[in-house]
C-alpha positions as MATLAB code, in Angstrom:
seq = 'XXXXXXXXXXXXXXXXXXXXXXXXXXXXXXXXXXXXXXXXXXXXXXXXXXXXXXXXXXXXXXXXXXXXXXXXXXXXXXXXXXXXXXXXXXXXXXXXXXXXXXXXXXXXXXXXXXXXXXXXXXXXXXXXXXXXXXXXXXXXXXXXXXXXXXXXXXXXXXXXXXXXXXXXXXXXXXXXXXXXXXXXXXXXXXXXXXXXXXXXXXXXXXXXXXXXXXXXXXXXXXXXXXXXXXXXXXXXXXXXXXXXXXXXXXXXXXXXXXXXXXXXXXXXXXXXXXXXXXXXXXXXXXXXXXXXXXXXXXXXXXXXXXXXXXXXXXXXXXXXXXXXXXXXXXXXXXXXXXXXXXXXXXXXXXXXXXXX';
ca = [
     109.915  -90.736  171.571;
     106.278  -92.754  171.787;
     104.832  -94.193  168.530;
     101.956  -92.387  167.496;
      99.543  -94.439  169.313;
     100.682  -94.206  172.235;
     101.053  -90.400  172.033;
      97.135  -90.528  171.070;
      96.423  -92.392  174.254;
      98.125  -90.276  176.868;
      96.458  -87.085  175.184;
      93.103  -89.075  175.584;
      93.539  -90.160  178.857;
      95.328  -86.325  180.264;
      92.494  -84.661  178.263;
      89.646  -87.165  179.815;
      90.787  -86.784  183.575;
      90.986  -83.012  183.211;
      87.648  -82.541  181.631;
      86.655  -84.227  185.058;
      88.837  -83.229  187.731;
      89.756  -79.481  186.356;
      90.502  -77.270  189.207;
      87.593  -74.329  189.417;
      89.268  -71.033  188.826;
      88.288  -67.610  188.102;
      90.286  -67.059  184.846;
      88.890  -70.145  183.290;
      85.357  -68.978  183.025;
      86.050  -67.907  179.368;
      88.889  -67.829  177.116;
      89.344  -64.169  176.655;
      92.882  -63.259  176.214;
      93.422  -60.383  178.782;
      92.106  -62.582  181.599;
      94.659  -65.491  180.388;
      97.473  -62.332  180.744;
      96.104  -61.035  183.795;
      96.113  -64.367  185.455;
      99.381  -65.836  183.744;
     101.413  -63.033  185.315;
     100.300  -63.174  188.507;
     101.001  -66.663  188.563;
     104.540  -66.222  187.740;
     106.354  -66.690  191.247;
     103.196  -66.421  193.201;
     100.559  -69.326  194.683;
      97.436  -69.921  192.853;
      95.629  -69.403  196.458;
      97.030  -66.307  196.876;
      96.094  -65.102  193.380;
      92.698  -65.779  193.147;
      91.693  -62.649  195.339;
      94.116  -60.684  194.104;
      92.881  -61.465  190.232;
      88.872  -61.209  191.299;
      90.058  -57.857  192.527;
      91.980  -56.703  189.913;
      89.607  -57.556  186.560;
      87.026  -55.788  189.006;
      88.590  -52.874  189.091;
      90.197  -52.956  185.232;
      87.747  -55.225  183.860;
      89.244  -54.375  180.061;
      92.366  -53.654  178.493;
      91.014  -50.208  177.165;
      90.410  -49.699  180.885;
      93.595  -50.854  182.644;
      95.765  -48.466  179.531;
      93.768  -45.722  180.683;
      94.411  -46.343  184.458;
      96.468  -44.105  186.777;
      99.903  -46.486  187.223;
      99.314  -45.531  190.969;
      95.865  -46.997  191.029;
      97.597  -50.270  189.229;
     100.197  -50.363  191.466;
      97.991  -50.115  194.742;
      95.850  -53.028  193.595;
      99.131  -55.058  192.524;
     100.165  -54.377  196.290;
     101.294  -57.656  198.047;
     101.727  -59.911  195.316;
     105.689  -58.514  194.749;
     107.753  -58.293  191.565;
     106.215  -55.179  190.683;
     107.393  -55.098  186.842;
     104.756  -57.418  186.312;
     102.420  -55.203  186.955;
     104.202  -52.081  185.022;
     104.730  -54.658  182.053;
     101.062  -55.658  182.219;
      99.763  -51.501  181.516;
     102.443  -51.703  179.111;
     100.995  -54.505  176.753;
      97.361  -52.986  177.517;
      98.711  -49.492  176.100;
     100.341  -51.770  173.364;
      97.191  -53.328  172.464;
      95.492  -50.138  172.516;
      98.006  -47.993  170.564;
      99.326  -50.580  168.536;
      96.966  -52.949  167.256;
      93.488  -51.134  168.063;
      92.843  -52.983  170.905;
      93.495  -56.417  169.157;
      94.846  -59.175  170.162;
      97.939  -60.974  168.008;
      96.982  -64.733  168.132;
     100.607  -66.325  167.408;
     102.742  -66.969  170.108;
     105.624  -65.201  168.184;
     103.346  -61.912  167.396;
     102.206  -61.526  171.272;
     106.258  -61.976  172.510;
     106.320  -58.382  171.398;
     104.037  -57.057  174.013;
     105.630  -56.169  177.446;
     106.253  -58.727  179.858;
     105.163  -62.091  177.655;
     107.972  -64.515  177.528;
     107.911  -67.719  175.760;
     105.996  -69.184  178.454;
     103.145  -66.845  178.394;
     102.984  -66.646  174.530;
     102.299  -69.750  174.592;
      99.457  -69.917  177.402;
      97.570  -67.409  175.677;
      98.180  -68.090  171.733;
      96.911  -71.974  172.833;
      93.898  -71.139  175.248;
      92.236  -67.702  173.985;
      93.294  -68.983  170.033;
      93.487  -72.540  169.946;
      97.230  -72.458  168.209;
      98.893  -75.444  168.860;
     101.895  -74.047  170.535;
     103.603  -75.485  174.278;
     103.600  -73.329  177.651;
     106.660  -74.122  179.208;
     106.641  -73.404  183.036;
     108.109  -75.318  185.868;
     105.287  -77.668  185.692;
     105.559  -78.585  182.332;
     109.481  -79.184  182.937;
     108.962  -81.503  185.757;
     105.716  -83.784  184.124;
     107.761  -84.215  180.667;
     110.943  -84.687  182.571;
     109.197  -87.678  184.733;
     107.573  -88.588  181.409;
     110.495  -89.059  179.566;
     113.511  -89.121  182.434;
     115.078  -86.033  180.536;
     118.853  -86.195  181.555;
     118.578  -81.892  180.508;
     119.014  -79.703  183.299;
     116.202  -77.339  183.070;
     118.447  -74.398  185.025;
     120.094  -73.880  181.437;
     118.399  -71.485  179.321;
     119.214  -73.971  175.783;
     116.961  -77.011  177.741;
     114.272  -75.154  176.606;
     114.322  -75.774  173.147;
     114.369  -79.808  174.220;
     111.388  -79.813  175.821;
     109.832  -77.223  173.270;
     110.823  -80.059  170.436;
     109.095  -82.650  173.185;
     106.339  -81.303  173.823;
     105.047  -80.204  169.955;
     105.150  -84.042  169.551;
     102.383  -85.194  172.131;
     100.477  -81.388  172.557;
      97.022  -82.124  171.207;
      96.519  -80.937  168.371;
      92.463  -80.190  168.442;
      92.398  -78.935  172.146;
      95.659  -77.408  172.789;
      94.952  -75.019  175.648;
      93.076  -78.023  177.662;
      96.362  -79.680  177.083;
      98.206  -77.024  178.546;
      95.946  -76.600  181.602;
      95.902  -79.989  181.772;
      99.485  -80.607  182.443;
      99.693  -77.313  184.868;
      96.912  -78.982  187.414;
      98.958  -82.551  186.824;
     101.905  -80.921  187.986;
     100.908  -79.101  190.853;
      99.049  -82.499  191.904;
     100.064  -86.133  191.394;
     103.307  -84.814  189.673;
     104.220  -81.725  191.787;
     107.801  -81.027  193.248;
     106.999  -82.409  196.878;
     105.621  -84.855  197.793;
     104.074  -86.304  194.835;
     101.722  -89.260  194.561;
     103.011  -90.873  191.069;
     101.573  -94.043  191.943;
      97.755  -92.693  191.854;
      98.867  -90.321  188.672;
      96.654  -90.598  185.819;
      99.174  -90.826  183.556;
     101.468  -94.014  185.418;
     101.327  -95.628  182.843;
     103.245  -93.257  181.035;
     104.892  -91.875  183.304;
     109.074  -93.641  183.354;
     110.633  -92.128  186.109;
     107.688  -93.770  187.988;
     108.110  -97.100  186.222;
     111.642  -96.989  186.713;
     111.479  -95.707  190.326;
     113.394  -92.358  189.868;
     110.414  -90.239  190.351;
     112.760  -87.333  192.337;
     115.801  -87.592  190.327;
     113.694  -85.432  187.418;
     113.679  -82.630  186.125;
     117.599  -81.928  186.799;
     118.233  -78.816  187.748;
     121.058  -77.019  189.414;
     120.864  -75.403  192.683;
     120.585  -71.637  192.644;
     122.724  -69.398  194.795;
     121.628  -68.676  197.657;
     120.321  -64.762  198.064;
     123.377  -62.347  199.110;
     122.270  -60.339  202.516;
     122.493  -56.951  201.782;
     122.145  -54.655  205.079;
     120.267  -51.313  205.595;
     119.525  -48.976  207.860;
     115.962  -48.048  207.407;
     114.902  -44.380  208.625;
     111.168  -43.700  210.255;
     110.772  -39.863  210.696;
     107.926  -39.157  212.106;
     106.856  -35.190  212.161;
     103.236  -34.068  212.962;
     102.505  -34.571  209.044;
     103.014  -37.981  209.125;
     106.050  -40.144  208.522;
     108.447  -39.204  205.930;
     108.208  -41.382  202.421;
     110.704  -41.491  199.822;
     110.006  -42.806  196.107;
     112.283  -45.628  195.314;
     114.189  -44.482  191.633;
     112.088  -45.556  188.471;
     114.287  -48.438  187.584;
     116.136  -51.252  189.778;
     114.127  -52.806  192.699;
     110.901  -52.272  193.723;
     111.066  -49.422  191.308;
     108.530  -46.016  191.951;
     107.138  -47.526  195.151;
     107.337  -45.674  198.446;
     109.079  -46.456  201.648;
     110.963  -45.324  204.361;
     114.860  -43.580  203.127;
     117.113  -46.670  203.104;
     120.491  -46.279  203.618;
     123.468  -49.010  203.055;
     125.125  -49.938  206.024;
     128.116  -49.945  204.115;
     127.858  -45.943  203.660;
     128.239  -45.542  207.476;
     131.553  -45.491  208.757;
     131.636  -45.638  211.852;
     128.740  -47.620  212.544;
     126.389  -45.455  214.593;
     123.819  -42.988  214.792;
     125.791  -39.893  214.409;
     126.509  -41.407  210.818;
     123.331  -41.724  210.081;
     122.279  -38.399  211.328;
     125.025  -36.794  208.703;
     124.521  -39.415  205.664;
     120.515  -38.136  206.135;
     121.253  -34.205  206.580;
     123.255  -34.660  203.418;
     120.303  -36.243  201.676;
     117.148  -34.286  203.013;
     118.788  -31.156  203.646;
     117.795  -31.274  206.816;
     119.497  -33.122  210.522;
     117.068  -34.809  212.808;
     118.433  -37.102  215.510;
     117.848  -40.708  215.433;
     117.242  -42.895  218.762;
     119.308  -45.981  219.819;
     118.020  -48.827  217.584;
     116.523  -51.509  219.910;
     113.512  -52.267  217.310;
     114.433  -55.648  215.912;
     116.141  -55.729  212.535;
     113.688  -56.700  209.651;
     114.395  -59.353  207.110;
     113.300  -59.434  203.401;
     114.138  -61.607  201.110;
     113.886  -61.137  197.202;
     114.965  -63.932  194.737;
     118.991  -62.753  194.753;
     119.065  -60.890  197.743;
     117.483  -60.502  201.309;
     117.642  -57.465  202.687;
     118.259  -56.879  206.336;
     117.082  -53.833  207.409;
     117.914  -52.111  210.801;
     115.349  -49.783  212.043;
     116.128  -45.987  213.120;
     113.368  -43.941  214.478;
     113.342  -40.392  214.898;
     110.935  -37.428  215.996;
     110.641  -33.894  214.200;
     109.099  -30.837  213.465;
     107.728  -31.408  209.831;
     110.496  -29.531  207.137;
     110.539  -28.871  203.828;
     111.360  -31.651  201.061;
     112.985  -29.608  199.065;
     116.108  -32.156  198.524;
     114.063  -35.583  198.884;
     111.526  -37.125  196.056;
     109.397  -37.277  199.140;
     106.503  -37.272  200.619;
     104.735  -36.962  204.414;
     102.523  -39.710  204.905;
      99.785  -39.505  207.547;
      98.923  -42.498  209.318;
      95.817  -42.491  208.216;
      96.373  -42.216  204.734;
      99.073  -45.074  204.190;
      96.063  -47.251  203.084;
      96.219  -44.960  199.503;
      99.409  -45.269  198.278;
     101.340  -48.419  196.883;
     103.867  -49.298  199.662;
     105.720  -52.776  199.125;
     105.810  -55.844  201.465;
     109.099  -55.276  203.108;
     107.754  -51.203  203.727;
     104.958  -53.369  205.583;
     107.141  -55.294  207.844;
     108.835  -52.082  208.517;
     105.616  -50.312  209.426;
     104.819  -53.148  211.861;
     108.011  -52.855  213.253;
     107.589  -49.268  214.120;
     103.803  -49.507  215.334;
     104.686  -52.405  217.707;
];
């Protein structure tokens, strides 16, 4: 570990390069809390380009906690559409109904207090208890794991759910005490710049001097981290009927994947034996209570791919009088109307697949 003055210089020269070279987003126009939450889980396995409109849109539309408890979840859904890992967005109206119902509308300030609102982890406990509240606690995210790990050359491989109490230990020893959430920030915009994961540019890093796997030229051995598997293909067939009403829509079950969102019925490959459309035209009857015939599939197979599996989804299109869903949680969609209800990325690709 670095004496104490050292540790006083590296927060004085992080703190004086980010007061100057900060990175000019939305969510840090204040410090109010449901911002930090707003924009801290739509961070979380998403580009900060790709979130900005997304955010602007979103505290537009629920510019308050009170207002996004008191939302429709369809209307929350629909404006979460395209960003992907729904439960973020079910386990953000779940805090917001916490906060309401709760604690009066609010806010806990310790990091340990707000873990016991939907969807905040460790990581976002922290973000929020140090920026909105000024407690002196860590936010651990991949870019904190990388800059300490280059810092320091950690040998810890960050894949292992104990690391994180190493770099928690770490990190309470250099955070800054008097401007803890500029810390934070701080080292998120070093590590998605002169520290990020590719090609970084240690040399011109603000922090070089302090930075060891730089000194000691083993800048891409850290942070060490195992490989993850690689996602399991899981194969569909994917059926578009299409009656005068529109196209038929099923909503997915309330739990699992992509969980209350519509899409087209999805079958598993695996459930058709033999392989073909008659299969599919009995494994549907059985399901809808009602047989339509499905054409030859010669629309390209669609490929999705979530963080442990990609699904590979074969497209069967079919024609029909419109019939009762008295069997199906379903729906008939016109065309026209698809823009209104919360459909997920891989229903999009199937939609394109169909239209072209």
């Amino acid at each position: 570990m670095w004496k104490e003055e050292k540790i006083k210089a590296f927060r004085r020269t992080l703190l004086d390069w980010y007061d100057a070279n900060k990175r000019d987003l939305p969510w840090r126009k204040d410090r109010d809390p449901y911002h930090v939450l707003v924009s801290e889980l739509m961070l979380q396995q998403t580009q900060v380009q790709t979130v900005i409109p997304y955010y602007q849109r979103f505290i537009a539309q629920f510019p308050t906690v009170a207002a996004l408890a008191a939302a429709p979840e369809a209307k929350v859904m629909k404006a979460w559409e395209g960003l992907g890992y729904y439960s973020r967005a079910r386990n953000l109206q779940k805090a917001a109904k916490q906060l309401m119902v709760e604690h009066g509308g609010q806010w806990p300030h310790t990091a340990t207090a707000l873990q016991e609102l939907a969807g905040i982890g460790p990581y976002t406990a922290g973000a929020i208890a140090s920026i909105a509240f000024d407690q002196v606690e860590p936010a651990i995210d991949g870019n904190a794991f990388r800059v300490f790990a280059r810092l320091f050359c950690v040998p810890d491989d960050i894949a292992q759910p104990k690391t994180r109490a190493v770099f928690d230990q770490l990190i309470r020893q250099v955070i800054d005490p008097k401007r803890p959430g500029d810390f934070n920030q701080a080292i998120m915009d070093l590590g998605s710049s002169y520290m990020a994961a590719k090609d970084p540019d240690p040399a011109h890093s603000p922090v070089a001097e302090f930075d060891e796997s730089w000194q000691t030229g083993r800048v891409m051995d850290f942070p060490v981290k195992t490989k993850k598997k690689r996602p399991r293909p899981v194969l569909y067939y994917a059926l578009a009927v299409h009656s005068p009403k529109g196209y038929l829509f099923v909503q997915r079950p309330s739990s699992g994947m992509l969980a209350n969102l519509w899409m087209f019925p999805l079958v598993a490959r695996e459930e058709l034996e033999p392989d073909n459309l008659a299969a599919a035209t009995v494994v549907f009857a059985a399901r809808a209570g009602h047989q339509v015939a499905f054409a030859d599939p010669e629309l390209p197979v669609v490929k999705h791919t979530f963080t442990h599996q990609q699904w590979q989804l074969t497209l069967l299109t079919a024609e029909c009088p419109a019939f009762a869903l008295d069997y199906l949680p379903g729906r008939w969609v016109p065309v026209a109307d698809l823009a209104t209800i919360a459909i997920p990325t891989v229903q999009k690709k199937l939609l394109q697949g169909v239209q072209e």
